[in-house]
C-alpha positions as CSV (number, residue, x, y, z in Angstrom):
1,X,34.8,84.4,125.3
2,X,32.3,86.2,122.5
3,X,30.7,89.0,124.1
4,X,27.0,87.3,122.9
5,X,27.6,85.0,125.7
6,X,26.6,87.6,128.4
7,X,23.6,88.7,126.2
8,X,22.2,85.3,126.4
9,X,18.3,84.8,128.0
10,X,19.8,83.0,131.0
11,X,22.2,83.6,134.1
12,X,26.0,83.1,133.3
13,X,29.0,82.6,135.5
14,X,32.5,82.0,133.6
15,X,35.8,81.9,134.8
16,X,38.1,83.3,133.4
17,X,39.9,87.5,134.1
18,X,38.1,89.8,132.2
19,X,36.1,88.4,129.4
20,X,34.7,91.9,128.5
21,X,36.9,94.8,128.1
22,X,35.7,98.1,127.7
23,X,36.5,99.1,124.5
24,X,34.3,96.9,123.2
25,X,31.3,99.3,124.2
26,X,31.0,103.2,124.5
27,X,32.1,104.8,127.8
28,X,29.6,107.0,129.2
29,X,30.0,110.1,131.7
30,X,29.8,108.0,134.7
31,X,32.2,108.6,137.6
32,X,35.1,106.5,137.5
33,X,36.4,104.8,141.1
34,X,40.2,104.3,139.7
35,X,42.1,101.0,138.4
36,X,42.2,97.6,139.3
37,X,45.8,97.7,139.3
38,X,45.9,100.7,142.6
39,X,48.0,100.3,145.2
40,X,46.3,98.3,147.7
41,X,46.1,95.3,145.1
42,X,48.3,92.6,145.6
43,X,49.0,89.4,144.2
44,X,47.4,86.7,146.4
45,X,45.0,87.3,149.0
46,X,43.7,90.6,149.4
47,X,44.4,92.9,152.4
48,X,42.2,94.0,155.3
49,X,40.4,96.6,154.8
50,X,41.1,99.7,157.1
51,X,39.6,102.8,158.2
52,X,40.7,106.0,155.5
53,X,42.4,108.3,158.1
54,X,40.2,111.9,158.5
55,X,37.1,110.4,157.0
56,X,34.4,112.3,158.5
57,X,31.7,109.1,158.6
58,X,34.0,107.1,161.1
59,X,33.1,109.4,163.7
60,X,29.2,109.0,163.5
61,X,28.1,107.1,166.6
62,X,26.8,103.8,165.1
63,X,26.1,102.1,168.7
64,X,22.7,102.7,168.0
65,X,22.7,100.4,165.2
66,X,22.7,97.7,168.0
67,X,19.3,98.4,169.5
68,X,17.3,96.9,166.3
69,X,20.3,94.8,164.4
70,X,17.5,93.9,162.1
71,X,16.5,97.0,160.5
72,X,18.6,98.6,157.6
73,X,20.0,101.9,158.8
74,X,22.6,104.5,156.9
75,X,25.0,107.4,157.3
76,X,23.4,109.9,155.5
77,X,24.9,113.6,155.5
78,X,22.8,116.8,156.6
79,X,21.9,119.5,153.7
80,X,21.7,122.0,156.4
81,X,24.7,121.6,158.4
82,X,27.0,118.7,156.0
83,X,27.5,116.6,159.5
84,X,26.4,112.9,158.9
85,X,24.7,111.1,161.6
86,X,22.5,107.9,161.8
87,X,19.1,107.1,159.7
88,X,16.9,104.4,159.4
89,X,17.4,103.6,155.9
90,X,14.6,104.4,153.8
91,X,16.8,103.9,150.7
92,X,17.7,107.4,149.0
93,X,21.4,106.8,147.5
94,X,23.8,109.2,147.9
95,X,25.4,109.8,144.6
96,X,27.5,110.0,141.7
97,X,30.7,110.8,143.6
98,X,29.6,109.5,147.3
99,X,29.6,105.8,148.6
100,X,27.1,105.2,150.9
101,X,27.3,103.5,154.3
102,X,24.4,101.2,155.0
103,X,23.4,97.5,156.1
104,X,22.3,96.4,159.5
105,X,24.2,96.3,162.6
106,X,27.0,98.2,160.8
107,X,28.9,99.1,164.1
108,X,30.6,95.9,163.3
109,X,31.8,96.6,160.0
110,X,34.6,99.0,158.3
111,X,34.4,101.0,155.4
112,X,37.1,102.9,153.7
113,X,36.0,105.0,150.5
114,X,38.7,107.4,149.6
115,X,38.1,110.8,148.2
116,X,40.9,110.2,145.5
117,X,39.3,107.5,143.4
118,X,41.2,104.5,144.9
119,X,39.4,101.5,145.0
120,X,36.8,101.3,148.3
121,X,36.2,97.9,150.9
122,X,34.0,97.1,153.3
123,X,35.3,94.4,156.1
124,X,34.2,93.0,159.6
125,X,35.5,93.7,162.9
126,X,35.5,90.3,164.2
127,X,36.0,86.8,162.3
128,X,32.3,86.5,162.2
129,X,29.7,89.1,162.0
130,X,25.5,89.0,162.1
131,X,24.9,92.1,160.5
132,X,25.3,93.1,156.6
133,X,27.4,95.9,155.6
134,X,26.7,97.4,152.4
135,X,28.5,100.5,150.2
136,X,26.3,102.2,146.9
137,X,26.0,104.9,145.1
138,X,23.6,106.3,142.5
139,X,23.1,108.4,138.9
140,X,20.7,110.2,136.8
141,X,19.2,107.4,134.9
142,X,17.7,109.7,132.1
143,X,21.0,109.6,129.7
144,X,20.5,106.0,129.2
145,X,16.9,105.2,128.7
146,X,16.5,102.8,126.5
147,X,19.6,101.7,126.4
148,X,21.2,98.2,127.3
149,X,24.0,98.8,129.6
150,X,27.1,96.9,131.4
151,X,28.4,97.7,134.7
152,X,31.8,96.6,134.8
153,X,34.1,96.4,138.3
154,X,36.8,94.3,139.9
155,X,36.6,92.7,142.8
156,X,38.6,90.9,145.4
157,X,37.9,89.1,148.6
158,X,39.8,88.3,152.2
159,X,37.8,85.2,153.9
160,X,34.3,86.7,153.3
161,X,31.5,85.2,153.9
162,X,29.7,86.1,151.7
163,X,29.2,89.1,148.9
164,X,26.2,90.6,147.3
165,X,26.6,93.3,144.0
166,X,23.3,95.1,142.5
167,X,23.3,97.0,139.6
168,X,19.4,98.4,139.5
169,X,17.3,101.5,138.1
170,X,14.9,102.7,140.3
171,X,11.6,104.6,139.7
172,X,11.0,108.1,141.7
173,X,8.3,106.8,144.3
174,X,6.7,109.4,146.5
175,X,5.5,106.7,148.7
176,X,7.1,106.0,152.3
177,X,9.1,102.8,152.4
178,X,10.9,100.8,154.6
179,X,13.0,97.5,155.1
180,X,10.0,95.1,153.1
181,X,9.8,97.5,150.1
182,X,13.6,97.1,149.2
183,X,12.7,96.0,145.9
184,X,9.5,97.5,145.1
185,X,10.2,100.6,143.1
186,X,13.3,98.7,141.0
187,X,12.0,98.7,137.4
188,X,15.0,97.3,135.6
189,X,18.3,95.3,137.1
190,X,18.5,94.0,140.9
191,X,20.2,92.2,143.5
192,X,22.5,89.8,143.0
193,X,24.6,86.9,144.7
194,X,28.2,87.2,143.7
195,X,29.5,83.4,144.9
196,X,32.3,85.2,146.2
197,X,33.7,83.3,149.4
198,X,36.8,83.0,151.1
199,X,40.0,84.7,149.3
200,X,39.0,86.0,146.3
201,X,41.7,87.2,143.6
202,X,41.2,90.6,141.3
203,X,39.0,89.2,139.2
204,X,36.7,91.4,136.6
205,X,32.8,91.4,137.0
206,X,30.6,92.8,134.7
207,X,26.3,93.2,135.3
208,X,24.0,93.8,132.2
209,X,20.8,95.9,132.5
210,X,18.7,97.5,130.1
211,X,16.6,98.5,128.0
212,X,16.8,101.4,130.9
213,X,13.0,102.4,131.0
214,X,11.9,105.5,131.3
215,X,10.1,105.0,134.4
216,X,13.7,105.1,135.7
217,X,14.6,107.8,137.4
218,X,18.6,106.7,139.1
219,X,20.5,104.0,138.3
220,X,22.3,102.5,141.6
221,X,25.1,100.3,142.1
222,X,27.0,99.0,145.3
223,X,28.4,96.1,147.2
224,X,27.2,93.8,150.3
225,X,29.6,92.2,152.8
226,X,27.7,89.6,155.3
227,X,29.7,86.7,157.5
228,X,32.6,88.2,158.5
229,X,35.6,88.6,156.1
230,X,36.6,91.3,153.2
231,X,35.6,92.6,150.0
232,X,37.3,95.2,148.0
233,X,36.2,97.2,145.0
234,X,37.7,99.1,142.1
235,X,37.3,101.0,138.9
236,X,33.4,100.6,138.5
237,X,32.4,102.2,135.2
238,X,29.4,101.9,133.0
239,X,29.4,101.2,129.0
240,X,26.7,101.2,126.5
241,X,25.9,97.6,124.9
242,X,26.3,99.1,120.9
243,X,23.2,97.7,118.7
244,X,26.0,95.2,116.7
245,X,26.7,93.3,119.9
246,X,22.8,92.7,121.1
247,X,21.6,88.9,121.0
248,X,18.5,88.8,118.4
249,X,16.3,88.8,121.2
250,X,17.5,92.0,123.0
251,X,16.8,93.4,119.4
252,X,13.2,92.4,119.5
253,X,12.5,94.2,122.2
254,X,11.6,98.0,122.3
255,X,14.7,99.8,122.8
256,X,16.7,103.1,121.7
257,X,15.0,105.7,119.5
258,X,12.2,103.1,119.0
259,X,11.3,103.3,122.7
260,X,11.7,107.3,123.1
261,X,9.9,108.1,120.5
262,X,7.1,104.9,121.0
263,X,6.6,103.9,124.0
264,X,3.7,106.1,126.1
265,X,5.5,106.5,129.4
266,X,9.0,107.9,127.1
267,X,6.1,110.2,125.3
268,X,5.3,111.5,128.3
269,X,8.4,112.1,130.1
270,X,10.3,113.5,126.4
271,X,7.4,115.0,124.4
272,X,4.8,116.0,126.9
273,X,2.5,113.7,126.0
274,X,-0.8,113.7,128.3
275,X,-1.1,110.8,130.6
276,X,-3.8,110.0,133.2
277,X,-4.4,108.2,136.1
278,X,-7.6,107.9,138.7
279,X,-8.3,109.5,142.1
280,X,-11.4,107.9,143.1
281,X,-13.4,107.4,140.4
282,X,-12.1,110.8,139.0
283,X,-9.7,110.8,136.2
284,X,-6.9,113.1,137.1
285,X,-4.3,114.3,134.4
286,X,-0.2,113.4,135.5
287,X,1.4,116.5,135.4
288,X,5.0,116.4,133.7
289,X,7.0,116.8,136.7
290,X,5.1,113.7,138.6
291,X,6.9,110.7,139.1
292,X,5.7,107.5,137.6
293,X,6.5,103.9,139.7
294,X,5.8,100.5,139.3
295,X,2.2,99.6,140.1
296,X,0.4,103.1,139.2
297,X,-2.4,103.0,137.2
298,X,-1.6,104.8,134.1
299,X,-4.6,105.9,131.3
300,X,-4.9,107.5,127.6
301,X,-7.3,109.4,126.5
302,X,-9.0,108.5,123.5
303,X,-11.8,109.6,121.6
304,X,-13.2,111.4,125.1
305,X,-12.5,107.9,127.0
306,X,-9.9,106.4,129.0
307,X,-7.7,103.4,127.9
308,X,-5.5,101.9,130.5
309,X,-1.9,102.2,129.5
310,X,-0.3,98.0,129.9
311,X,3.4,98.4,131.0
312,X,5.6,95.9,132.7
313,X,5.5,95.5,136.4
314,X,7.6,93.0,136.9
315,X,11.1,93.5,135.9
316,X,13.6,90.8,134.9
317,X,16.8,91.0,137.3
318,X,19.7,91.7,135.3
319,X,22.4,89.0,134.1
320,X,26.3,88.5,135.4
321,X,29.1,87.2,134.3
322,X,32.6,86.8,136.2
């Protein structure tokens, strides 16, 4: 399968193990979660997943996630005293090296992500569950603005119901949030439906996302179980798209060196270039430490007046190929 074939304008699912290998792009420093070919991958239907003996997150009390079964809740660990307890989710990812637990009613669901790079799973207790269960993780999004970038991962599945991947960069968004703002501060990637049901052999998926604006601020990634069943994961990694493989249209658009040294938000954020917004009716200047999200009102100064900066608000979701 050519490689242009994922770098085409519309969504694409093909059959098929593996149609994009790695060396076909540049490896970036991006923690690696082992090989497909670990031990707990079999030929046939993949195994239930199990609790990881002595992980410290199957000891958090999650009964409490009964109470409100529709609100998204995670297992966050305490700064202060490293015990991890409970939350109402209000979506900061743990990350690059931690997979975190979160979902609704998640006291019916098992996770096992082990510490030694083997490949992670989420399944349900029972043969049919209510809740979602959902694993992630997060990195620095700054290395790879304006870059177009492929998330690569395999996956298998025991009777599930039904499985969910994301791939997404995120701005930094001072602003409280909760279960209706899921999306809000994504400014490049998103959610999407793998049609993953049933038993599901080690098959390769890869996401593509980019140009990474830099607006971004983390780059997340994770898995979703929902419906009862099983869904393992291994060997995420993330590769650069090199400038011979873009489709001419990804080449129109602003990207690499063009975009950092172009583009007003990138100016900002790289060369200290002054940028504005308005308290009131009062022009206030952005300091270079603020964060910038989706939906602030952004100005330049020019020639003692104020010209409203025109950036995109609404991102594009990614595309995927299997």
């Amino acid at each position: 399968m050519a490689f242009e074939r994922l770098l085409s304008a519309t969504l694409m699912l093909a059959g098929g193990a593996s149609p994009i290998a790695a060396q076909d792009a540049t490896e970036q420093v991006v923690p690696s979660a082992g090989r497909a070919s670990d031990d707990i991958v079999v030929v046939g239907v993949a195994p239930r997943c199990r609790e990881r003996s002595g992980d410290p997150q199957d000891v958090v009390d999650v009964s409490s996630a009964l109470i409100d079964g529709r609100r998204q809740q995670t297992v966050r660990q305490n700064p202060a005293n490293g015990r991890y307890a409970l939350t109402p989710d209000d979506f900061p990812i743990s990350g690059p090296l931690v997979w975190q637990r979160a979902g609704t009613r998640i006291q019916d669901f098992v996770f096992r992500t082990p510490s030694d790079a083997k490949p992670i799973c989420i399944g349900a207790r029972r043969q049919f569950v209510s809740g979602v269960g959902q694993l992630r993780r997060a990195f620095d999004a700054k290395p790879f603005w304006g870059k177009y970038m492929i998330l690569t991962a395999a996956v298998s599945a025991r009777r599930a119901g039904r499985v969910d991947m994301w791939i997404a960069a995120g701005a930094n968004d001072p602003r409280p949030r909760g279960d209706r703002d899921i999306g809000r501060d994504i400014v490049a990637g998103g959610f999407k439906h793998v049609p993953i049901t049933g038993d599901y052999q080690w098959r390769q998926v890869n996401f593509l996302i980019g140009p990474i604006p830099c607006m971004a601020a983390a780059i997340s990634y994770g898995v979703q179980l929902q419906g009862g069943g099983d869904v393992w994961v291994a060997n995420p990694h993330f590769v650069e798209v090199p400038e011979e493989k873009l489709s001419p249209s990804m080449r129109k658009a602003r990207h690499g060196e063009e975009m950092l040294r172009h583009d007003p938000i990138c100016q900002h954020q790289l060369q200290g270039m002054q940028l504005w917004t308005m308290r009131g009716s009062i022009p206030i200047e952005i300091k270079s430490d603020a964060p910038l999200y989706p939906g602030l009102l952004l100005l330049n100064k020019i020639d003692g007046g104020f010209e409203p900066i025109h950036y995109a608000k609404d991102f594009p979701l990614g595309l995927i190929e299997f």
